[in-house]
C-alpha positions in Angstrom: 29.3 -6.7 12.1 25.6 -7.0 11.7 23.5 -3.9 12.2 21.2 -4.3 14.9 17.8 -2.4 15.4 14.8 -2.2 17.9 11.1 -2.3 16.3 9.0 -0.3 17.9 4.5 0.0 17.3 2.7 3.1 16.4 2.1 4.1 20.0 6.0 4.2 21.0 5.6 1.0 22.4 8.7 -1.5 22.4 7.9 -5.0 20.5 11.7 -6.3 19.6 15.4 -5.2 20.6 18.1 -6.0 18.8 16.6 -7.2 16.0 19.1 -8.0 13.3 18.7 -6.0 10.0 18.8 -8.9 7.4 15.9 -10.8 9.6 13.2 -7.9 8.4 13.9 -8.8 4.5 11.3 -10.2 2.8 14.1 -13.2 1.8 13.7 -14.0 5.5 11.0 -12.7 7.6 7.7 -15.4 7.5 5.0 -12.2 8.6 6.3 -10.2 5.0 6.1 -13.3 3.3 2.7 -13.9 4.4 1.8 -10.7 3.5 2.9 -10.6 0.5 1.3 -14.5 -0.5 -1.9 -13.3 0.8 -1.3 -10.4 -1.6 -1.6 -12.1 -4.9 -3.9 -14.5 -3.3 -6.7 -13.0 -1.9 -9.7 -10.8 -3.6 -12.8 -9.1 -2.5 -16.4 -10.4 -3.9 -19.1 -7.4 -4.6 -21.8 -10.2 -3.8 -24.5 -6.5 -2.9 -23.1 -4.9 -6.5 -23.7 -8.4 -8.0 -27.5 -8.3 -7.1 -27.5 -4.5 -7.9 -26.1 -4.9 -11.4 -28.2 -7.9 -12.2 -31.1 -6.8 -10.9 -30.5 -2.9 -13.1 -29.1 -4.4 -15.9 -26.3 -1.8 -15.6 -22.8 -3.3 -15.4 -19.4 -3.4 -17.3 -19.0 0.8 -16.0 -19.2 3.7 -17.7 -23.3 3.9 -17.4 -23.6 1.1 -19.5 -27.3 -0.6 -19.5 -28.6 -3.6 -20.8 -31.9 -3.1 -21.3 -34.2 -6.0 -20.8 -32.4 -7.9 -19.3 -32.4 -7.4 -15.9 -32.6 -10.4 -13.4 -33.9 -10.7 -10.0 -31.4 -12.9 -8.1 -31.4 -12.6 -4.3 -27.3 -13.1 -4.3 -26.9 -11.3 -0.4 -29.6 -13.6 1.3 -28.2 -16.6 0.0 -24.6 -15.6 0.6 -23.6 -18.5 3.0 -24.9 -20.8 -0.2 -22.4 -19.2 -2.9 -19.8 -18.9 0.0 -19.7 -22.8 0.2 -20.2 -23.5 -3.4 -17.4 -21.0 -4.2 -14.5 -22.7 -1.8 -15.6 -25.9 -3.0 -14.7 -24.7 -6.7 -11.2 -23.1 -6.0 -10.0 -25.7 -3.5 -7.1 -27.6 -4.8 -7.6 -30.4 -2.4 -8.6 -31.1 0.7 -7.3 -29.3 4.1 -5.3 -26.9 1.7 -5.1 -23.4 3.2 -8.2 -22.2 0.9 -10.1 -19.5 2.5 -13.8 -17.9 1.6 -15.6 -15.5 4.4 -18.5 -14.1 4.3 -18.3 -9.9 5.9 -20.7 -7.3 5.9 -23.7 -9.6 6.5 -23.5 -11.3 3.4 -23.0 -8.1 0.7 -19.1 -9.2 0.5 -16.7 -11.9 0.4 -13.2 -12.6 1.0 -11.8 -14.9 -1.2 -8.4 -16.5 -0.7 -7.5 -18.5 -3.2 -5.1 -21.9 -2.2 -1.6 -20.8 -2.3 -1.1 -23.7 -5.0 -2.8 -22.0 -7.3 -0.5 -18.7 -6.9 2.6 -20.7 -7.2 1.5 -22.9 -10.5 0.6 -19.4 -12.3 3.2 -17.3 -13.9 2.0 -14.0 -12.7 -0.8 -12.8 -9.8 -4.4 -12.8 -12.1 -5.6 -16.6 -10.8 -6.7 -15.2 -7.4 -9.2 -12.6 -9.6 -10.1 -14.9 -12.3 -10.5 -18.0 -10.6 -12.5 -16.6 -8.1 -14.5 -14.8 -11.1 -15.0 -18.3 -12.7 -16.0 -19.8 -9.8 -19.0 -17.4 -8.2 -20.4 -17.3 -11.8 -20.6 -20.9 -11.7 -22.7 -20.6 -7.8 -24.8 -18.1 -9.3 -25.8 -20.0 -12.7 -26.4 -23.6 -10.5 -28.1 -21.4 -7.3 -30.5 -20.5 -10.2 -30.3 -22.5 -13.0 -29.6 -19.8 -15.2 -30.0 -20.9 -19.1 -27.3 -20.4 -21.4 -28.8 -16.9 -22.8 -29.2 -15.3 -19.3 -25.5 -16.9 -17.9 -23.7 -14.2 -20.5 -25.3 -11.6 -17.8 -24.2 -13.1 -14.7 -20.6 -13.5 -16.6 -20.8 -9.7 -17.0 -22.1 -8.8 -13.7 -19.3 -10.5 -11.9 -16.4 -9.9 -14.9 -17.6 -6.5 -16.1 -16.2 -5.5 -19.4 -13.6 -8.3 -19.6 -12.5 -9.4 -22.3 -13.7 -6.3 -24.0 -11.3 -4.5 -21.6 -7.9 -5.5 -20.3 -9.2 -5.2 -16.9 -12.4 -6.2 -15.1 -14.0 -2.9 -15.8 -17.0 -2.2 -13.6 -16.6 -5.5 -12.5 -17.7 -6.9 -9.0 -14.5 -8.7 -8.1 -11.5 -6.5 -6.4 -7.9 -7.5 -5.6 -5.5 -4.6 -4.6 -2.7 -5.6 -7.7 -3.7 -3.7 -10.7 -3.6 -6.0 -14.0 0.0 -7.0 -15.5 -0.3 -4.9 -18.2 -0.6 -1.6 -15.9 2.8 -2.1 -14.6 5.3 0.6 -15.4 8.3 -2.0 -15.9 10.1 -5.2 -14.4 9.1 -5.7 -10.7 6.6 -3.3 -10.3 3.7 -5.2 -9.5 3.5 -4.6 -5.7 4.0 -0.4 -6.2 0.9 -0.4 -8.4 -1.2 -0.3 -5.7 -3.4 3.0 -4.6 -2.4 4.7 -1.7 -6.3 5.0 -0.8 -6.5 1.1 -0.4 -3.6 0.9 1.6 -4.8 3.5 4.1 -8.1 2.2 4.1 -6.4 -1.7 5.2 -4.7 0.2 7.5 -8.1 1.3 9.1 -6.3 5.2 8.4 -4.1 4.6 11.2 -1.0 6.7 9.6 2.1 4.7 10.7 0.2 1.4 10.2 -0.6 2.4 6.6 3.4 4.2 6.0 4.1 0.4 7.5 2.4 -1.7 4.8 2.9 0.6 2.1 7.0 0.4 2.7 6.8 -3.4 3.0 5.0 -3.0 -0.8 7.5 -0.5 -2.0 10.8 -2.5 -0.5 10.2 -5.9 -1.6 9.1 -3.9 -5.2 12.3 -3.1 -4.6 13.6 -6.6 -4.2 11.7 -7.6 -7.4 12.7 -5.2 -9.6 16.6 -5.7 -8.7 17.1 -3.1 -6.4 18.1 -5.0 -3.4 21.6 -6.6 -4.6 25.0 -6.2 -2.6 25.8 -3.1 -0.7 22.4 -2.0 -2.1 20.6 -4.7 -0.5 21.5 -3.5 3.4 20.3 -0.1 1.9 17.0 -0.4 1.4 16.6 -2.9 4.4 17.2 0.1 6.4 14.8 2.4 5.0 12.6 -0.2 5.2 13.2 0.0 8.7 13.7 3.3 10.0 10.6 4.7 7.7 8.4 2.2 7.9 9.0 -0.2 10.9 9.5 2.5 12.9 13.5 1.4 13.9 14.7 2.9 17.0 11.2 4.4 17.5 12.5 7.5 15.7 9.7 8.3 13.5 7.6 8.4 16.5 9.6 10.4 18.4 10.3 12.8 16.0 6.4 13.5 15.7 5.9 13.8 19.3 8.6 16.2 19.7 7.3 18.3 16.6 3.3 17.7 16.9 2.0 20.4 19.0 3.6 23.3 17.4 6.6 22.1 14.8 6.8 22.3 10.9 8.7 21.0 8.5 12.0 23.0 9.9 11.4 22.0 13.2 11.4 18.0 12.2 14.6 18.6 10.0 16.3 20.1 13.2 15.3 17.3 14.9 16.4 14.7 12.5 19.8 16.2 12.0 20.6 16.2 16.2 19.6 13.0 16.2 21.8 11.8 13.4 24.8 13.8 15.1 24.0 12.5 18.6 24.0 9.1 17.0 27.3 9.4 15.2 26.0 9.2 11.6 26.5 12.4 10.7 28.9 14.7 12.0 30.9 18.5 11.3 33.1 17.8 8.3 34.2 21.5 8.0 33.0 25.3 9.2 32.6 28.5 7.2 33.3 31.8 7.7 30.1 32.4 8.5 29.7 29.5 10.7 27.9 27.6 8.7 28.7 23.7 9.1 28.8 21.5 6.4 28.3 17.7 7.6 29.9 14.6 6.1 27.7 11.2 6.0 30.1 8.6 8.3 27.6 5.8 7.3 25.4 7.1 4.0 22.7 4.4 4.0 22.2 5.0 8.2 21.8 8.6 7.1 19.6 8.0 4.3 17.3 6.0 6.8 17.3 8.6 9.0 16.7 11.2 6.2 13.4 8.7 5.3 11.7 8.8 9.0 12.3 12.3 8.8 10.4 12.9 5.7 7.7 10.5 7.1 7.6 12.1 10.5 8.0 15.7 8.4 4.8 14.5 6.3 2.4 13.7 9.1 3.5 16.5 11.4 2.3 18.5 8.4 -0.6 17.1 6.5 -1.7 16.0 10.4 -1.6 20.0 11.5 -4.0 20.9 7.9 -6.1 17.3 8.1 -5.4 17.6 4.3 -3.2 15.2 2.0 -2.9 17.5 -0.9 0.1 18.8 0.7 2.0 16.1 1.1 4.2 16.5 -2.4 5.0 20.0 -0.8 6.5 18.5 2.3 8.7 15.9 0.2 9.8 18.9 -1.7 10.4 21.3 0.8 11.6 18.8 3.9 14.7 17.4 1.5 15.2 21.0 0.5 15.6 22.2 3.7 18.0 18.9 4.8 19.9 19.5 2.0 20.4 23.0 2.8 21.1 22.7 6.4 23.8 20.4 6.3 25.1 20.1 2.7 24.3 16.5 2.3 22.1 14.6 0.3 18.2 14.3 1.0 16.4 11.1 1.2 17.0 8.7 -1.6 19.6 10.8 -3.1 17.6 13.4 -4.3 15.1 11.0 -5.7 12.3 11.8 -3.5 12.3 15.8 -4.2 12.8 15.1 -7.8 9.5 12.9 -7.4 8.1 15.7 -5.4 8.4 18.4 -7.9 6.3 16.6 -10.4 4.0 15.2 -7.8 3.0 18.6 -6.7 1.9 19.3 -10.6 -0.2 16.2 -11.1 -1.7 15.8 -8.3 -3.2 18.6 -7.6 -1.9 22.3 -9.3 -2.6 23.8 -12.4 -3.2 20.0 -14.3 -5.5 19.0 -11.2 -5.3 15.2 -12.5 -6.5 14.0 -8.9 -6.0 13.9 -5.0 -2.9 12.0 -3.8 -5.0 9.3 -3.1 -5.4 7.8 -6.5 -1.5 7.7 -6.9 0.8 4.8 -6.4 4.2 3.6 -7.1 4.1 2.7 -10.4 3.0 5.8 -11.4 4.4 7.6 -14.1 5.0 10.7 -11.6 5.7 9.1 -8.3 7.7 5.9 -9.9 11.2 7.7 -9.5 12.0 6.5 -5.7 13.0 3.7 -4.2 9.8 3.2 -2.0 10.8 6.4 0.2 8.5 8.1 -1.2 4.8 6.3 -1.2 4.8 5.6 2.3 4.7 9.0 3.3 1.9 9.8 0.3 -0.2 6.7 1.9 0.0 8.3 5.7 -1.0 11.7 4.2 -4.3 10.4 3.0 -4.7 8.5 6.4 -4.9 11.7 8.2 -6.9 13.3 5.8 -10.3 14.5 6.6 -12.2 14.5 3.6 -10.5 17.1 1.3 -9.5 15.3 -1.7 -11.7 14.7 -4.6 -11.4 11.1 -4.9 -12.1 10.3 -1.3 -10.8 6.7 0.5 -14.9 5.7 0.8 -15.2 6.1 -2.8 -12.3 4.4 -4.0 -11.5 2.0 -1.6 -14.1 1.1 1.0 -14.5 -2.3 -0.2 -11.3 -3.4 -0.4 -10.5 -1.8 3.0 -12.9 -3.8 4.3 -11.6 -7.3 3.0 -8.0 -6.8 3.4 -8.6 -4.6 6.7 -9.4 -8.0 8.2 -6.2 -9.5 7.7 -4.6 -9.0 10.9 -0.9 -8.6 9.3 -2.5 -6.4 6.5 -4.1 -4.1 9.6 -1.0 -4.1 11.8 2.3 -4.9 9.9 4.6 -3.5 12.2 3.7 -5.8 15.0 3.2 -9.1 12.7 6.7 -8.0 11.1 8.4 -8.1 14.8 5.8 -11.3 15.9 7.8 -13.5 13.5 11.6 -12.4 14.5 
C-alpha cells in the first residue's frame, strides 16, 4: 500500500490531499526537476561590478589592483545591448528555452543557459563559463576593445580564473560551488550556502527549509542514498520536514510559538506520533517511565525531522538569532531521545552533526555564522539532508546577528534566483505539478 500524504503551504493552507509519496521524488515530480535543471543552468551577471572593476582596475579579489589600466565602459546603461548580444551567443538554436533578463535596472542579469547545453556537458560549469565567454565577447564588440585591453575585460568578468580554480572575485555567480569543492560522489547540490538559499527564499523560513530539503534529498538521490527500503525513507523526510506533509511542521510551531521551547515542541511531536499510531508504549518502568517502540521507523524519523525544523524556528525565531541553531539540533534529538528511548532524527546523525556544528560555527574556533555553511561541509556533511534545512530557516529568521550577514554574501544571487517562481515558493510549485 502506497503511503499517502497531504501538502500543505507556509501559511497552513491546504494545496494537495492525498498526494502519493513516490509522486514528490525528484524521479517523478516535473516542479523538482525544473528546479533542479534551472539549477545547473542558470547564473547571475554582476554587469554594476563589471563597470566598477573595469572602471578601478581592481578585480580578481583579494585587493588586487591593476594599475593603469583602468577602463571607462558604461556596461549598466547599455545593458539591454549586452543582454541581446549575450542570448544570441549562448542560444543553441532558435526557439530553444534560452533565457537572458535584465533586473535591477540594468546592474544584473539572469542568464539561463539552453538546457542543451547542460545535458551535452559532463558536469554543471557550462552555465558559468559559457555565459562568462559570452558577455566578454558583448563587451570587447560594444567597444572594440583591442587585444591588449580584452585581457582586462576577461578578468573583470572571470576574476582570477585560470589562476584559481574558481572564478575568484569574478562578476559571474551561480549557486553550485565548482566540482572540485565537492566533499565526495553526489554532492554537488549540498554545496550550496545556506545564506543563498534563504536569500531565494526572500527569508521566508519554511519556503527556504523547503528548497534547501529539495537540494539535500535529491543530493541524496545522487549520491546513492535513495535505493530500496531507503528510497521511501528519505521521500518522507523530504516530505514531512520540508513539504510541510500533514501540515505538521506548521502546526507544531503554532502550538509552540508564543511561549514553547525546545521541550515543549518535543512534547508535541511525540503526542502526535502516538495519536497517529507511529509510535506507541512498548513497556513501563518502575518509575513510570515509558519507553516507546517505533511501529513504522522511517514515519517516525519524518516526524522526528519536522520536529527538529519546527524545534529550530520556534527557537532561533524567539532570539532572532541563527547562531543557535546547532544547539537546538543538539539538544531537541537529546531530549527525543531521552523522552521516549528511541532514536532521534536521522539516527543520531543530526546530533552527531550538531555537536561539531556548535564548535565551528561559532564557539571557541569562531570559523563563521551558520550562514556560510552548507551540506558539503566538512562539519555539517554527516546527515542525510535533515540537517541543512533547519540551518537554512535559522538564518531566515535571523536579524542581523551573524558575521557574515545574507546582504553580504548573497544579495545578488538572491535576487536572480529569488525571481524564479519555483526557486521562491517550492512548496506550492512541488504540489502545482502533482
Amino acid at each position: 500500500m502506497s503511503d499517502k500524504i497531504d501538502i500543505y503551504d507556509d501559511r497552513g493552507k491546504l494545496l494537495e490531499s492525498g498526494v502519493d509519496l513516490m509522486d514528490i521524488a525528484p524521479t517523478r515530480n516535473a516542479a523538482i526537476q525544473n528546479i533542479i535543471k534551472d539549477t545547473k543552468r542558470t547564473v547571475a551577471v554582476n554587469l554594476a561590478g563589471i563597470e566598477k572593476a573595469l572602471e578601478s582596475g581592481k578585480m580578481g579579489g583579494l585587493g588586487r589592483k591593476i594599475l593603469g589600466r583602468e577602463l571607462n565602459y558604461d556596461v549598466v546603461a547599455n545593458a539591454g545591448a549586452i543582454q541581446d548580444a549575450v542570448a544570441g551567443f549562448i542560444r543553441a538554436k532558435e526557439g530553444d528555452d534560452t533565457n537572458v533578463k535584465m533586473l535591477a535596472g540594468g546592474k544584473q542579469l539572469i542568464v539561463q543557459v539552453p538546457s542543451v547545453r547542460a545535458l551535452v556537458g559532463a558536469d554543471y560549469v557550462s552555465a558559468s563559463t559559457v555565459t562568462g565567454a559570452a558577455v566578454v565577447q558583448a563587451i570587447i564588440d560594444m567597444y572594440k576593445t583591442d587585444m591588449f585591453d580584452a585581457p582586462i575585460v576577461k578578468s573583470a568578468v572571470w576574476g582570477s580564473y585560470p589562476q584559481t580554480m574558481d572564478m575568484m572575485g569574478g562578476n559571474i555567480a551561480s549557486i553550485l560551488s565548482i566540482p572540485q569543492n565537492n566533499e565526495g560522489l553526489g554532492f554537488s547540490l549540498r554545496n550550496i550556502t545556506t545564506n543563498h538559499v534563504a536569500a531565494i527564499a526572500g527569508k521566508k523560513a519554511m519556503n527556504a527549509a523547503a528548497l534547501s530539503s529539495i537540494f539535500e534529498q535529491v543530493g541524496m538521490y545522487e549520491m546513492g542514498n535513495a535505493v530500496g527500503p531507503f528510497e521511501r525513507h528519505q521521500l518522507l523526510g523530504l516530505a514531512f520536514q520540508g513539504l510541510n506533509a500533514n501540515n505538521i511542521v506548521y502546526d507544531i510551531v503554532k502550538e509552540n510559538g508564543k511561549a514553547g521551547t525546545v521541550g515543549t515542541v518535543v512534547q508535541s511531536v511525540v503526542d502526535k506520533a502516538l495519536e497517529a499510531g507511529i509510535i506507541s508504549v512498548d513497556k513501563t518502568a518502575p518509575s513510570g517511565y515509558n519507553f516507546y517502540k517505533a511501529n513504522d521507523v522511517s514515519m517516525w524519523n519524518a516526524c522526528a525531522a519536522a520536529g527538529q525544523l519546527a524545534a529550530t524556528m520556534v527557537n532561533c525565531g524567539a532570539g532572532r538569532a541563527a547562531q543557535n541553531v546547532s544547539s537546538t539540533l543538539l539538544y531537541f534529538n537529546d531530549i527525543l531521545e531521552k523522552e521516549t528511548g528511541l532514536p532521534g532524527c536521522d539516527m543520531g546523525r543530526s546530533q552527531g552533526t550538531a555537536v561539531g556544528f556548535s564548535f565551528f560555527s561559532h564557539s571557541i574556533y569562531g570559523g563563521g555564522g551558520p550562514g556560510i555553511f552548507n551540506g558539503n561541509h566538512v562539519v555539517t556533511r554527516h546527515s542525510r539532508g535533515f540537517a541543512i534545512p533547519c540551518v537554512c530557516a535559522a538564518v531566515s529568521l535571523d536579524a542581523g546577528t551573524q558575521m557574515f550577514t545574507i546582504e553580504k554574501t548573497s544579495a545578488l544571487v538572491g535576487n536572480v534566483f529569488g525571481s524564479i517562481p519555483e526557486f521562491k515558493e517550492p512548496i506550492k510549485a512541488v504540489a502545482g505539478a502533482l
